[in-house]
N, CA, C and O atoms as CSV, one atom per row, in Angstrom:
chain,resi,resn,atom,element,x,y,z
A,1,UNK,N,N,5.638,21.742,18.225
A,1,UNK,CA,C,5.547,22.435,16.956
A,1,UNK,C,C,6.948,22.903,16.604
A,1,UNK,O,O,7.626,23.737,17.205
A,2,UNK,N,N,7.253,22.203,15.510
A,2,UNK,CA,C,8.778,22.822,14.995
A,2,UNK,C,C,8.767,22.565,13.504
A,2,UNK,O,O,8.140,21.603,13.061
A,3,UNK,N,N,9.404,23.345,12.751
A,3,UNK,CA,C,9.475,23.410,11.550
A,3,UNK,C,C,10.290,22.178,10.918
A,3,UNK,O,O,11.341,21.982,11.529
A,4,UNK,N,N,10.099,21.429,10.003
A,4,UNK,CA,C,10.714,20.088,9.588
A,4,UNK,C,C,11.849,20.202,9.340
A,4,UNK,O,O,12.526,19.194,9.543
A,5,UNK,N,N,12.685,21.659,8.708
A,5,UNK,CA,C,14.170,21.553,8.236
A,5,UNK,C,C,14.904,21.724,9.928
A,5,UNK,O,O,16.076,21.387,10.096
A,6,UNK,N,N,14.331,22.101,10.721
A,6,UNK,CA,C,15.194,21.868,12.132
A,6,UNK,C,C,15.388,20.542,12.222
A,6,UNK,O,O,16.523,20.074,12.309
A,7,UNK,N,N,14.390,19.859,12.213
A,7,UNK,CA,C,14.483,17.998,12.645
A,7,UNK,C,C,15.418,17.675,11.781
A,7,UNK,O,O,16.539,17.319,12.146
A,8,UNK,N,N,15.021,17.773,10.410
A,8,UNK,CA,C,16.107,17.286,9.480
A,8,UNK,C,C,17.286,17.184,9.448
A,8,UNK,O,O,17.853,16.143,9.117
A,9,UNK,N,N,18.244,18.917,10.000
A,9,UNK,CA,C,19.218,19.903,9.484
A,9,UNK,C,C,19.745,18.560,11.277
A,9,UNK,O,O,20.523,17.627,11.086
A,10,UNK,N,N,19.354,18.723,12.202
A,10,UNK,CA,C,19.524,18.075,13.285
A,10,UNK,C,C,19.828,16.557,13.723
A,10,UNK,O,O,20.618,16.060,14.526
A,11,UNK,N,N,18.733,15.969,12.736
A,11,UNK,CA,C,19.236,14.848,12.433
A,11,UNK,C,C,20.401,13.992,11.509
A,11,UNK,O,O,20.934,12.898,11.694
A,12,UNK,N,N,20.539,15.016,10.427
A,12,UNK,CA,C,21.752,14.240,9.645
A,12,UNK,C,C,22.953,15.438,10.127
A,12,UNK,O,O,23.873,15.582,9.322
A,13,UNK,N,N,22.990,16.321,11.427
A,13,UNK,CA,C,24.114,16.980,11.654
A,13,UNK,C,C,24.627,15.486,12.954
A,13,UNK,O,O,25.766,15.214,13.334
A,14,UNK,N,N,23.368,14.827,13.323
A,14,UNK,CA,C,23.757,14.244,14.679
A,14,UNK,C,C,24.065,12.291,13.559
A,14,UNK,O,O,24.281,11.173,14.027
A,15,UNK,N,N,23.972,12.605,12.527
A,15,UNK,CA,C,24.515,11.240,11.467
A,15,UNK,C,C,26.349,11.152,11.628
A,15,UNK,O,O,27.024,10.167,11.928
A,16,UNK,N,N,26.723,12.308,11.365
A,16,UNK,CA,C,27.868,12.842,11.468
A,16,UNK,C,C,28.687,12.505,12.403
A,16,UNK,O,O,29.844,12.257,12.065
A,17,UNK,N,N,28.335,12.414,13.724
A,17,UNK,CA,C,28.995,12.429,14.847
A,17,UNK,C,C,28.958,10.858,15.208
A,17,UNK,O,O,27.829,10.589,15.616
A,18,UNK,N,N,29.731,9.819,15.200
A,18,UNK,CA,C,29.410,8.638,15.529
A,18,UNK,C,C,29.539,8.243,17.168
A,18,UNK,O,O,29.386,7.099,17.596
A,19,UNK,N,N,29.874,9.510,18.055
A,19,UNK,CA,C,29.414,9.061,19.260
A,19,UNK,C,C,28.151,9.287,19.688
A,19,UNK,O,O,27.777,9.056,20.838
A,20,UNK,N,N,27.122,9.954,18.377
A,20,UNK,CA,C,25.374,9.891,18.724
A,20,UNK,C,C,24.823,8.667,18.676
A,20,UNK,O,O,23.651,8.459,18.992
A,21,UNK,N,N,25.535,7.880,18.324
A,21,UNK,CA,C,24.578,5.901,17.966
A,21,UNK,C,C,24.389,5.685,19.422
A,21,UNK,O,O,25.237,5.693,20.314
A,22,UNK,N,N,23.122,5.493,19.487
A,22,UNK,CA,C,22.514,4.603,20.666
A,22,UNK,C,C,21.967,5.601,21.682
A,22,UNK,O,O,21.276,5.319,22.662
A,23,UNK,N,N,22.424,6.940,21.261
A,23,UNK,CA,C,21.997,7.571,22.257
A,23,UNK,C,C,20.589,8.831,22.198
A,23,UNK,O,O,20.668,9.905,21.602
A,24,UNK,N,N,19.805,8.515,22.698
A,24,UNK,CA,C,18.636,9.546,22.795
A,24,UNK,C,C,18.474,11.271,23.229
A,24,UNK,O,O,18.563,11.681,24.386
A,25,UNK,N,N,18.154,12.369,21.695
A,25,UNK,CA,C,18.026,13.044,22.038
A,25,UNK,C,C,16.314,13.531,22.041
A,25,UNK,O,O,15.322,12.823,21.868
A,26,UNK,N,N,16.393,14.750,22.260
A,26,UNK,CA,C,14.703,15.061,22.074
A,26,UNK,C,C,14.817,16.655,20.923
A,26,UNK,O,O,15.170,17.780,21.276
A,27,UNK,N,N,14.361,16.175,19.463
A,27,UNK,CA,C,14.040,16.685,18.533
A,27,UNK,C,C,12.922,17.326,18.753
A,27,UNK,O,O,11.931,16.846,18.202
A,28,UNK,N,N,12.688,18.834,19.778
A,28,UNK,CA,C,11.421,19.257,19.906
A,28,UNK,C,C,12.197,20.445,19.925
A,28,UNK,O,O,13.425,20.539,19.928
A,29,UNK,N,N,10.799,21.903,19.947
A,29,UNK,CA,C,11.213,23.084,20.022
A,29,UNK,C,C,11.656,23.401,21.539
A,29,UNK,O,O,11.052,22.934,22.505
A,30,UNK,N,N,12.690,24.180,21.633
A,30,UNK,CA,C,13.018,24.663,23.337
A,30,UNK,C,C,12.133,25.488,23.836
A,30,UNK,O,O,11.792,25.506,25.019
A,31,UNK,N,N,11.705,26.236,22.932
A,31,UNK,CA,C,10.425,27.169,23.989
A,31,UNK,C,C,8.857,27.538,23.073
A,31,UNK,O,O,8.437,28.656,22.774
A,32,UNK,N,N,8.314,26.391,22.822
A,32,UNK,CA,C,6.959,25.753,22.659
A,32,UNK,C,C,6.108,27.090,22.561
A,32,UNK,O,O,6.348,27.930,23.428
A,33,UNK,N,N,5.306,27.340,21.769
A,33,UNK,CA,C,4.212,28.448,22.053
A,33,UNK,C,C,3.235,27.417,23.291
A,33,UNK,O,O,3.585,26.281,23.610
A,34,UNK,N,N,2.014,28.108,23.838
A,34,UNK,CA,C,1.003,27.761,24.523
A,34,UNK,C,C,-0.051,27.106,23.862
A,34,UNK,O,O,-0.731,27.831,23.136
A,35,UNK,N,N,-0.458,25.531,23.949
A,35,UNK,CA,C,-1.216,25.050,23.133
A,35,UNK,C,C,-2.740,25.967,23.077
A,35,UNK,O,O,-3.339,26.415,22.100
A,36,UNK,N,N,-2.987,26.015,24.182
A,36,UNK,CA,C,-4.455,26.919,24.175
A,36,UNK,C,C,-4.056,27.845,23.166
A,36,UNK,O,O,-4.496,27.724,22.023
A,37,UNK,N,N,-3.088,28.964,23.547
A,37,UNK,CA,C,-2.633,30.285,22.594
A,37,UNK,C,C,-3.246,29.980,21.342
A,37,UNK,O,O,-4.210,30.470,20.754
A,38,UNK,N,N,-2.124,28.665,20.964
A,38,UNK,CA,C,-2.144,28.524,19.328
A,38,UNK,C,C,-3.842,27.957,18.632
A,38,UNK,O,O,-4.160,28.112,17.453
A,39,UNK,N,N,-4.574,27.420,19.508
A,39,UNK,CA,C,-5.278,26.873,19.318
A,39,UNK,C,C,-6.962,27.985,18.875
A,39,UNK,O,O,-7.877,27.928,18.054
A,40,UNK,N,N,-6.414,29.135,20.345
A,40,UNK,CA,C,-7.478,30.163,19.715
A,40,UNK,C,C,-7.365,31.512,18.584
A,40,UNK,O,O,-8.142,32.349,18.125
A,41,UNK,N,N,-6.098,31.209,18.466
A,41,UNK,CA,C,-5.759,32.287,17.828
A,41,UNK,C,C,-5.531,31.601,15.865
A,41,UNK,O,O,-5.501,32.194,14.786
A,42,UNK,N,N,-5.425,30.215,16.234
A,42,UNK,CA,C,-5.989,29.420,14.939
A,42,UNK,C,C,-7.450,29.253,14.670
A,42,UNK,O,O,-7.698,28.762,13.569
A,43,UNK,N,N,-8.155,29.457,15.191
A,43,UNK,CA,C,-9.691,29.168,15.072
A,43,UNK,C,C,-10.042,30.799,14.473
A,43,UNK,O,O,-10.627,31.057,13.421
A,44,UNK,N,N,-9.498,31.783,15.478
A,44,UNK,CA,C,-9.624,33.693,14.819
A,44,UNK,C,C,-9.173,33.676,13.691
A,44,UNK,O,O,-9.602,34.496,12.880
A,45,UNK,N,N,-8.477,33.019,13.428
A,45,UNK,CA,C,-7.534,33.216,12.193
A,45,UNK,C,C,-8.314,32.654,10.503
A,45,UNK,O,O,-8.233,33.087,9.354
A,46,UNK,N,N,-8.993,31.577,11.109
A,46,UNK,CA,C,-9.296,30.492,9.941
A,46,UNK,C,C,-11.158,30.831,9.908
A,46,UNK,O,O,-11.922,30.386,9.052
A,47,UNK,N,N,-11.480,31.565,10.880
A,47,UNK,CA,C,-12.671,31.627,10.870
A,47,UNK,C,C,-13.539,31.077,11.198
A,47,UNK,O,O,-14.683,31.326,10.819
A,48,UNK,N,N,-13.143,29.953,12.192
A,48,UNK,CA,C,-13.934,28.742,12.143
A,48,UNK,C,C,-14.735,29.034,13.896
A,48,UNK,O,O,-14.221,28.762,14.981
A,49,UNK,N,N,-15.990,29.604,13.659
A,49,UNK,CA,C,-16.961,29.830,14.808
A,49,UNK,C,C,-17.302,28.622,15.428
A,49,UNK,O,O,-16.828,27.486,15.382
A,50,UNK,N,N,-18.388,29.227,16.112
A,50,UNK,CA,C,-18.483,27.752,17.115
A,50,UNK,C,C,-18.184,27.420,17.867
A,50,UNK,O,O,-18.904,26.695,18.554
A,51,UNK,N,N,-16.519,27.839,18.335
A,51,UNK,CA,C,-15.122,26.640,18.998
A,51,UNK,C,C,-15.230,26.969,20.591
A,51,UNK,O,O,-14.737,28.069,20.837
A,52,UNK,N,N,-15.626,26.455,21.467
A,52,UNK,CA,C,-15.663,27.000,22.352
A,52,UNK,C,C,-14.451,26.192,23.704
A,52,UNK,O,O,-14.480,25.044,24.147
A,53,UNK,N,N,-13.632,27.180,23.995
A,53,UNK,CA,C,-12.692,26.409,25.020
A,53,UNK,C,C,-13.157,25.796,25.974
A,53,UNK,O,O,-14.185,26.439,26.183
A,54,UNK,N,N,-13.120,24.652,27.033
A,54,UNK,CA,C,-13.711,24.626,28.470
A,54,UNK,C,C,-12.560,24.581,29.319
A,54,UNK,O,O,-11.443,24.391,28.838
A,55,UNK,N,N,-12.706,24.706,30.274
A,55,UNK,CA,C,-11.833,24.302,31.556
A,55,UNK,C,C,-12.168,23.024,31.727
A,55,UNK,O,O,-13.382,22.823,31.737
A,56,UNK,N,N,-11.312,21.876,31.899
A,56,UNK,CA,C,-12.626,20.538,32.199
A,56,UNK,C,C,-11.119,19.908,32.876
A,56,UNK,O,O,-10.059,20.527,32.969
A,57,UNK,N,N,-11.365,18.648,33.258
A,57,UNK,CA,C,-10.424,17.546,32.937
A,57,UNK,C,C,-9.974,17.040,32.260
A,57,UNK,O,O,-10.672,17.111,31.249
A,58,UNK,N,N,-8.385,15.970,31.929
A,58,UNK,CA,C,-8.326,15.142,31.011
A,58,UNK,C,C,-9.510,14.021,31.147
A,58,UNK,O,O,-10.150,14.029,30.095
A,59,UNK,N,N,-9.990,13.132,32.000
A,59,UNK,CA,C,-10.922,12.198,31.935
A,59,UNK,C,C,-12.377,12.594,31.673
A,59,UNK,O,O,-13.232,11.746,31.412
A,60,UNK,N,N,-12.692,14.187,31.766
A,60,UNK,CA,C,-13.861,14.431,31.610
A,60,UNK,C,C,-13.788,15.144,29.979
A,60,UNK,O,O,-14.739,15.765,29.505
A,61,UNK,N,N,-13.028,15.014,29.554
A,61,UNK,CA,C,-12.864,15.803,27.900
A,61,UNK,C,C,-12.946,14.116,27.051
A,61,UNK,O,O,-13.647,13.842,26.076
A,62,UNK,N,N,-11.883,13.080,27.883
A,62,UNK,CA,C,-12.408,11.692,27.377
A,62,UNK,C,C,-13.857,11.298,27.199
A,62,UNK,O,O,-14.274,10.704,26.205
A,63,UNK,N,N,-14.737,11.739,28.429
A,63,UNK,CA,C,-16.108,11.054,28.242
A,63,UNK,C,C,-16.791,11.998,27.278
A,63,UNK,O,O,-17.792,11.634,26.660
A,64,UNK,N,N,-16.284,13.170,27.142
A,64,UNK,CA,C,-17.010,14.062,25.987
A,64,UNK,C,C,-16.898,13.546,24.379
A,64,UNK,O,O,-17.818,13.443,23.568
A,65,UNK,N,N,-15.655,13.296,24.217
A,65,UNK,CA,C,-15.255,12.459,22.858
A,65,UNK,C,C,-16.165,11.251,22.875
A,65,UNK,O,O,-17.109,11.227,22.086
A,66,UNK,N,N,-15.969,10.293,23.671
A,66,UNK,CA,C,-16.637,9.212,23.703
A,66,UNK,C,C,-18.174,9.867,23.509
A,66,UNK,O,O,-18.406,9.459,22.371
A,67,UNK,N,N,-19.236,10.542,23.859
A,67,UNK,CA,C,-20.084,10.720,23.735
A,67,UNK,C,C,-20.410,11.179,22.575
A,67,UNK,O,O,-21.572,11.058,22.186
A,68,UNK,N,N,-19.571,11.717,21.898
A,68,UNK,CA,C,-19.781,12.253,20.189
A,68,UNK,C,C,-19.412,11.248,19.598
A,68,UNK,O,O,-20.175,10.638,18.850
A,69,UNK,N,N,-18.258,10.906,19.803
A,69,UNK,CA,C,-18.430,9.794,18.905
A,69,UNK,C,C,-19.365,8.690,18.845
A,69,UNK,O,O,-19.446,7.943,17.870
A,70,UNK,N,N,-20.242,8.566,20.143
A,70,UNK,CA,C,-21.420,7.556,19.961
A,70,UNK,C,C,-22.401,8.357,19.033
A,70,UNK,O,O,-23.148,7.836,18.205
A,71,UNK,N,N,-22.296,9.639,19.280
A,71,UNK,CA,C,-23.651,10.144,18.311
A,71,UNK,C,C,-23.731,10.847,17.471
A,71,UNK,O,O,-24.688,11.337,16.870
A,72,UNK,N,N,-21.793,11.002,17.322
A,72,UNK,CA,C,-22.232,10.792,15.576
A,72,UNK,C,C,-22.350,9.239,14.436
A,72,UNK,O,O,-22.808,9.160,13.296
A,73,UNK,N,N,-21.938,8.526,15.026
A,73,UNK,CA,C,-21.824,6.666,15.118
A,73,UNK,C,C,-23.140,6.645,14.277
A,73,UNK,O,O,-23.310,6.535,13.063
A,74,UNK,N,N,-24.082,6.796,15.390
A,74,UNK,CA,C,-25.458,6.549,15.437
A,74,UNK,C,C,-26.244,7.424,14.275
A,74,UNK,O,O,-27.210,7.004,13.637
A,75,UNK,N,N,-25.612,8.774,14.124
A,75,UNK,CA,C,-26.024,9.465,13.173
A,75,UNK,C,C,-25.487,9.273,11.493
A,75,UNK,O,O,-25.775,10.054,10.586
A,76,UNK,N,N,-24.604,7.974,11.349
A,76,UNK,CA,C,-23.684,7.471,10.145
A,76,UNK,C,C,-22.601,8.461,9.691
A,76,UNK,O,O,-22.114,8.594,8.569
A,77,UNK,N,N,-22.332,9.141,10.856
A,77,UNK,CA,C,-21.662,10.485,10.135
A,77,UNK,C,C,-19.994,9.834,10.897
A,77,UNK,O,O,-19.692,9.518,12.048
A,78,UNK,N,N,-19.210,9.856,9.572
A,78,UNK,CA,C,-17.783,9.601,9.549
A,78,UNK,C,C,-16.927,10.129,10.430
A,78,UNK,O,O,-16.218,11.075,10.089
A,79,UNK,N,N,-16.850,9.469,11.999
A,79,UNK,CA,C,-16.168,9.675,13.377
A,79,UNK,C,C,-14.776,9.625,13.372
A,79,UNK,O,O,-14.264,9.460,14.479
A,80,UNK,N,N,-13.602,9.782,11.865
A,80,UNK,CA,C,-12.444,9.568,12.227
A,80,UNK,C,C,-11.822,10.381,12.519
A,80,UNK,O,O,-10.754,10.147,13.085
A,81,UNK,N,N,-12.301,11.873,12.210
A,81,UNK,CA,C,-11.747,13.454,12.680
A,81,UNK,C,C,-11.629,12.242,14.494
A,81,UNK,O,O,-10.696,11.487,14.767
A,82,UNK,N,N,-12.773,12.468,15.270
A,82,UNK,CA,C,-12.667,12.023,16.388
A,82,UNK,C,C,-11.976,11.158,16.752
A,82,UNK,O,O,-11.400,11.341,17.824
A,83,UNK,N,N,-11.878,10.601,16.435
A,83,UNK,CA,C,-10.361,9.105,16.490
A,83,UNK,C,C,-9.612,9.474,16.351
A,83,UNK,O,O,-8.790,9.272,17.245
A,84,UNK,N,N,-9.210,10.221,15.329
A,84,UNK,CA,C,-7.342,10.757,15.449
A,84,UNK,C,C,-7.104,11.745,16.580
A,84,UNK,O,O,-6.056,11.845,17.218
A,85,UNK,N,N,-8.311,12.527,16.763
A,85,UNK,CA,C,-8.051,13.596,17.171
A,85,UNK,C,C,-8.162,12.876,18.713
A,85,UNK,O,O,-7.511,13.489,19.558
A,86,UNK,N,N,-8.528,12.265,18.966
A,86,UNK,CA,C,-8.285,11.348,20.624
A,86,UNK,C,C,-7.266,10.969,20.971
A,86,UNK,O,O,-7.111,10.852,22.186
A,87,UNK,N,N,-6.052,10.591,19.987
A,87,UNK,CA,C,-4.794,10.224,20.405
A,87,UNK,C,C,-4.306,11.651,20.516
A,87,UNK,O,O,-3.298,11.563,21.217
A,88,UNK,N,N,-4.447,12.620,20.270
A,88,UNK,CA,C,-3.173,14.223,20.701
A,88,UNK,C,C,-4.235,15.135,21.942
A,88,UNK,O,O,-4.187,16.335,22.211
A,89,UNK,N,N,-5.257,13.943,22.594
A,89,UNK,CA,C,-6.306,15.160,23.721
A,89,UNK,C,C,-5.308,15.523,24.868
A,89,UNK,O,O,-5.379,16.515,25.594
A,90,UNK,N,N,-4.350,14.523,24.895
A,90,UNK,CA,C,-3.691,14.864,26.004
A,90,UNK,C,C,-2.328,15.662,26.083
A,90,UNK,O,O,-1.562,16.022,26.978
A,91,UNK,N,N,-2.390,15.746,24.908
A,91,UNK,CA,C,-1.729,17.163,24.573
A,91,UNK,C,C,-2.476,18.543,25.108
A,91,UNK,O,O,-1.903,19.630,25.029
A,92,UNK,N,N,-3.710,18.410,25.621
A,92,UNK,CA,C,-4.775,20.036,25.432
A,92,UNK,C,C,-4.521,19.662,26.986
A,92,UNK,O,O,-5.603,19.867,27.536
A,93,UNK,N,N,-3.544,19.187,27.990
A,93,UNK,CA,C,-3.592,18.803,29.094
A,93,UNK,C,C,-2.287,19.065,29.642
A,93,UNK,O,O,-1.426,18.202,29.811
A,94,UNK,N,N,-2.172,20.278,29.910
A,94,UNK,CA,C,-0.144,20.632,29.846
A,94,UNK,C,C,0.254,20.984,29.318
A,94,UNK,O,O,-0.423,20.933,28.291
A,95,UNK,N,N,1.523,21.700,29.064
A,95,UNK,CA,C,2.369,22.139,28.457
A,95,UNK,C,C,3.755,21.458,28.365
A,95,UNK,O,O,4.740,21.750,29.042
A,96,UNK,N,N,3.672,20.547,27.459
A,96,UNK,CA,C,4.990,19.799,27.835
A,96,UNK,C,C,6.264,20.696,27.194
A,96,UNK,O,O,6.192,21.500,26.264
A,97,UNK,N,N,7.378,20.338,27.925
A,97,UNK,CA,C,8.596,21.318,27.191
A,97,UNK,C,C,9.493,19.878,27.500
A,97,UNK,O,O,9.230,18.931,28.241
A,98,UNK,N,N,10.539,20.113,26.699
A,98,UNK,CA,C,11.249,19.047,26.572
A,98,UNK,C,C,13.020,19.582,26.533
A,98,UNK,O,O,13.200,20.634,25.920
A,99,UNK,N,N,14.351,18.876,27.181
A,99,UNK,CA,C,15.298,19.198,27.844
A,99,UNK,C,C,15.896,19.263,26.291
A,99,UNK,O,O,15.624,18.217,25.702
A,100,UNK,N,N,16.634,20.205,25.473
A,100,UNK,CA,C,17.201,20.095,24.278
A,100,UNK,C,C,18.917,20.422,24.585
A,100,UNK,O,O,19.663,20.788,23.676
A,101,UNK,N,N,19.253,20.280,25.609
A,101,UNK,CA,C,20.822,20.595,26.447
A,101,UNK,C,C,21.262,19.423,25.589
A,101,UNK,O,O,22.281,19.548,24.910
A,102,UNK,N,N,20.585,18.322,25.571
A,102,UNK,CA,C,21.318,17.178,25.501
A,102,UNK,C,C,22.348,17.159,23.854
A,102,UNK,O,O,23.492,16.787,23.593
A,103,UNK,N,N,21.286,17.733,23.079
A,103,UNK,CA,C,21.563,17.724,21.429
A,103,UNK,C,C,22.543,19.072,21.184
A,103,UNK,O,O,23.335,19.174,20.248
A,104,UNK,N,N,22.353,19.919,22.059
A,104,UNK,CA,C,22.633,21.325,21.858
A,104,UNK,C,C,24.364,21.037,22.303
A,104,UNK,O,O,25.270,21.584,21.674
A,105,UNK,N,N,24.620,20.113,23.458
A,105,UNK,CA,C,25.636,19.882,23.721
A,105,UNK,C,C,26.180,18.793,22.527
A,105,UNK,O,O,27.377,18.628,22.294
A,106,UNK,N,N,25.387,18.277,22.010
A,106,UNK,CA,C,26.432,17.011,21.135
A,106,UNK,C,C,26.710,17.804,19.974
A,106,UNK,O,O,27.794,17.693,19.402
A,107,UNK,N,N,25.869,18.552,19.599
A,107,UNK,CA,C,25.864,19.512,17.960
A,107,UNK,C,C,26.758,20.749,18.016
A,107,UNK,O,O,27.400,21.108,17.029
A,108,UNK,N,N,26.788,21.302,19.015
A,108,UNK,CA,C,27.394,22.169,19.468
A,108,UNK,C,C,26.994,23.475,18.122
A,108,UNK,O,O,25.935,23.557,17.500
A,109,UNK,N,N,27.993,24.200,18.009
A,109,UNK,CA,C,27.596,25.052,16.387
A,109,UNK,C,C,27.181,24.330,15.276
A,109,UNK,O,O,26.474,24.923,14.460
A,110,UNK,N,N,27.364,23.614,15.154
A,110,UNK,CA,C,26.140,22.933,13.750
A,110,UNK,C,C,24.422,22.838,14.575
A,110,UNK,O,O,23.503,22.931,13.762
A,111,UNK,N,N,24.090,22.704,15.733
A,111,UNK,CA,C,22.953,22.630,16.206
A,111,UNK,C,C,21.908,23.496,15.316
A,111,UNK,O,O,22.280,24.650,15.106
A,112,UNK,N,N,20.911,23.196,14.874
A,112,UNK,CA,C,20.078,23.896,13.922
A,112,UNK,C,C,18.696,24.566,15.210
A,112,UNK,O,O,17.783,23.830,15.584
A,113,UNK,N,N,18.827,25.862,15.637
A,113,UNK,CA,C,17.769,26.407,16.548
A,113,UNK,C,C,16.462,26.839,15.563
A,113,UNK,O,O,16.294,27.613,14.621
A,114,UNK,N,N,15.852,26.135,16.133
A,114,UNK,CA,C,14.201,26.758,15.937
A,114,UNK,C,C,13.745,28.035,16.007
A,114,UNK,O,O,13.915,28.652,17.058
A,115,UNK,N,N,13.106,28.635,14.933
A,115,UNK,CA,C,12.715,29.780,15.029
A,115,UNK,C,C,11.535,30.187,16.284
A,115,UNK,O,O,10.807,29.318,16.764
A,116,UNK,N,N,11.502,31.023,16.533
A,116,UNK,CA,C,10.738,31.534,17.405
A,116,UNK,C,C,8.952,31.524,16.666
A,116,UNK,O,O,8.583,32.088,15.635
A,117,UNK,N,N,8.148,30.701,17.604
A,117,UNK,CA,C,6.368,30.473,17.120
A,117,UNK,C,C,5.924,31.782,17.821
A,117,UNK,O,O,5.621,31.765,19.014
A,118,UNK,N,N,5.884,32.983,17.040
A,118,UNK,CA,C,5.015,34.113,16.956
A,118,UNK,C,C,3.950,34.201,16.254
A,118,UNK,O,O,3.562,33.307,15.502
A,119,UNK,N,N,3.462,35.127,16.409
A,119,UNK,CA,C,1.912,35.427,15.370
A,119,UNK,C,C,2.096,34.801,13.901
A,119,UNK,O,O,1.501,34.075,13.104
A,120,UNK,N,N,3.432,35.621,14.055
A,120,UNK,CA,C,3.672,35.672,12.452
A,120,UNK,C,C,3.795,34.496,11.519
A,120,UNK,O,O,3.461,34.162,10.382
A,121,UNK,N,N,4.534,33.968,12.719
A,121,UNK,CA,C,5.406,32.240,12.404
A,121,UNK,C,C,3.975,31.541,11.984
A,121,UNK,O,O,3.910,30.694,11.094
A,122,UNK,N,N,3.051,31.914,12.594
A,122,UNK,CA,C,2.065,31.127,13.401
A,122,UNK,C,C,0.575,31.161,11.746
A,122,UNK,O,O,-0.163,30.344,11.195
A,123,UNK,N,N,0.892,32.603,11.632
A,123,UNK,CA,C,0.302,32.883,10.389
A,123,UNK,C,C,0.463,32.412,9.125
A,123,UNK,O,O,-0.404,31.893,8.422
A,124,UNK,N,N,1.961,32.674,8.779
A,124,UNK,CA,C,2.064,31.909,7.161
A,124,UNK,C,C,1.852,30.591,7.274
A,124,UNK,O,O,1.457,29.979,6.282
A,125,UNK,N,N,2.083,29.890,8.546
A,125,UNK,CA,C,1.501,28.180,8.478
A,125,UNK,C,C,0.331,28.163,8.182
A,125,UNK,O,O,0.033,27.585,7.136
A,126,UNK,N,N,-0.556,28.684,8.857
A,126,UNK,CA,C,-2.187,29.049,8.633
A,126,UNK,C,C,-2.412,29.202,7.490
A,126,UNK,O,O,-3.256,28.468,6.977
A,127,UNK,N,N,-1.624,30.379,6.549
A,127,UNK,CA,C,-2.112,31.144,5.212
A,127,UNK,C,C,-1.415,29.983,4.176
A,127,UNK,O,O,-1.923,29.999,3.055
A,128,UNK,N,N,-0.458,29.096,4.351
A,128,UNK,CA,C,0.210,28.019,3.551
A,128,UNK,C,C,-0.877,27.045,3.323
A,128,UNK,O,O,-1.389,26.810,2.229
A,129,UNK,N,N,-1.290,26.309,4.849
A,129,UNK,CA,C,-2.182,25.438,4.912
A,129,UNK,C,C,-3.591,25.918,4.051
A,129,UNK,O,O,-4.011,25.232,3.118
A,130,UNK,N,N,-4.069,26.820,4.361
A,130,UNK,CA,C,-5.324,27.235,3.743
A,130,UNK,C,C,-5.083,27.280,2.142
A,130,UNK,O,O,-5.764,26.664,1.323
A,131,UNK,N,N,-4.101,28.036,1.880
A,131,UNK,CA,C,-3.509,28.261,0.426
A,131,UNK,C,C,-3.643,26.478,-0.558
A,131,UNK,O,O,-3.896,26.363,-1.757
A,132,UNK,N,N,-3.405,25.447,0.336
A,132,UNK,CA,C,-3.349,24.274,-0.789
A,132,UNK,C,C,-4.570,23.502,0.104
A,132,UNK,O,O,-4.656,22.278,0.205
A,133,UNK,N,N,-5.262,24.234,0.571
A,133,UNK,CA,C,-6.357,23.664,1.431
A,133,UNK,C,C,-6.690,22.422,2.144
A,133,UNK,O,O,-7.748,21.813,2.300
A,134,UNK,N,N,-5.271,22.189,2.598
A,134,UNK,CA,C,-5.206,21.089,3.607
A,134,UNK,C,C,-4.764,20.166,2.903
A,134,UNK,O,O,-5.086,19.027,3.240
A,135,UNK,N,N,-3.984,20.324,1.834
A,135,UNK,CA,C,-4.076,18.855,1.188
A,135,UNK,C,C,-2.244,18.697,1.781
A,135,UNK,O,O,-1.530,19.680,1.983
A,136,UNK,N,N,-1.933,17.689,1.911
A,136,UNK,CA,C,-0.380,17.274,1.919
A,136,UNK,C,C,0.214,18.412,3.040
A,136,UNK,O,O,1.203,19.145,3.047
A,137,UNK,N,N,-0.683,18.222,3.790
A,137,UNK,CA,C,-0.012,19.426,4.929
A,137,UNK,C,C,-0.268,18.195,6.291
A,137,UNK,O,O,-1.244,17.480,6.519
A,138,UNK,N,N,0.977,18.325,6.979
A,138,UNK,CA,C,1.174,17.351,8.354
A,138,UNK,C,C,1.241,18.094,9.150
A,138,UNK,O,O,1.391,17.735,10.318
């Protein structure tokens, strides 16, 4: 989770530098909120009951998808929420953090740092998204 003018401000600062060609950095935030965190404190937020966390496995959260999606299949009810949402499950499986030394060293003071994902941060995305009600929001 990072705000798009970091990637941006990051990417055409690392256009600039022509000893960045060819070489791989990682355009992610340095210190990630907690996917669970964000995940229950988006559901409190938006209102959306129901949601219940489990402890499970990655392969046993697979056979759970697979099982809804057979029955909602069967029930004609439109399974692509479930399909997209199957390619990022293994995201709900870790906390990945990713090494940003690499960019931080090539950008040096032009490096564009990510704001910090607090409540707050965490909120006007919520109150934005809701505000145009999902439409043109990534």
């Amino acid at each position: 989770l990072i705000p798009i003018d970091c990637v941006v401000s990051n990417i055409m600062n690392l256009c600039e530098r022509p000893e960045s060609v060819g070489q791989v950095y990682h355009l992610t935030h340095p210190n990630p909120p907690k996917i669970r965190e964000l995940l229950v404190k988006g559901c409190q937020w938006i209102e959306m009951g129901g949601v219940e966390f489990v402890d499970c496995t990655f392969e046993q959260s697979e056979q759970v998808l697979r099982e809804e999606v057979k029955k909602f299949a069967a029930l004609g009810i439109n399974i692509s929420f479930c399909l997209e949402i199957s390619e990022y499950l293994r995201y709900l499986f870790g906390e990945p953090v990713f090494d940003v030394s690499k960019i931080r060293a090539a950008l040096k003071e032009k490096y564009f740092e990510a704001p910090v994902i607090d409540e707050a941060f965490l909120r006007k995305i919520l109150d934005f998204g809701a505000g145009c009600q999902w439409h043109g929001v990534v």
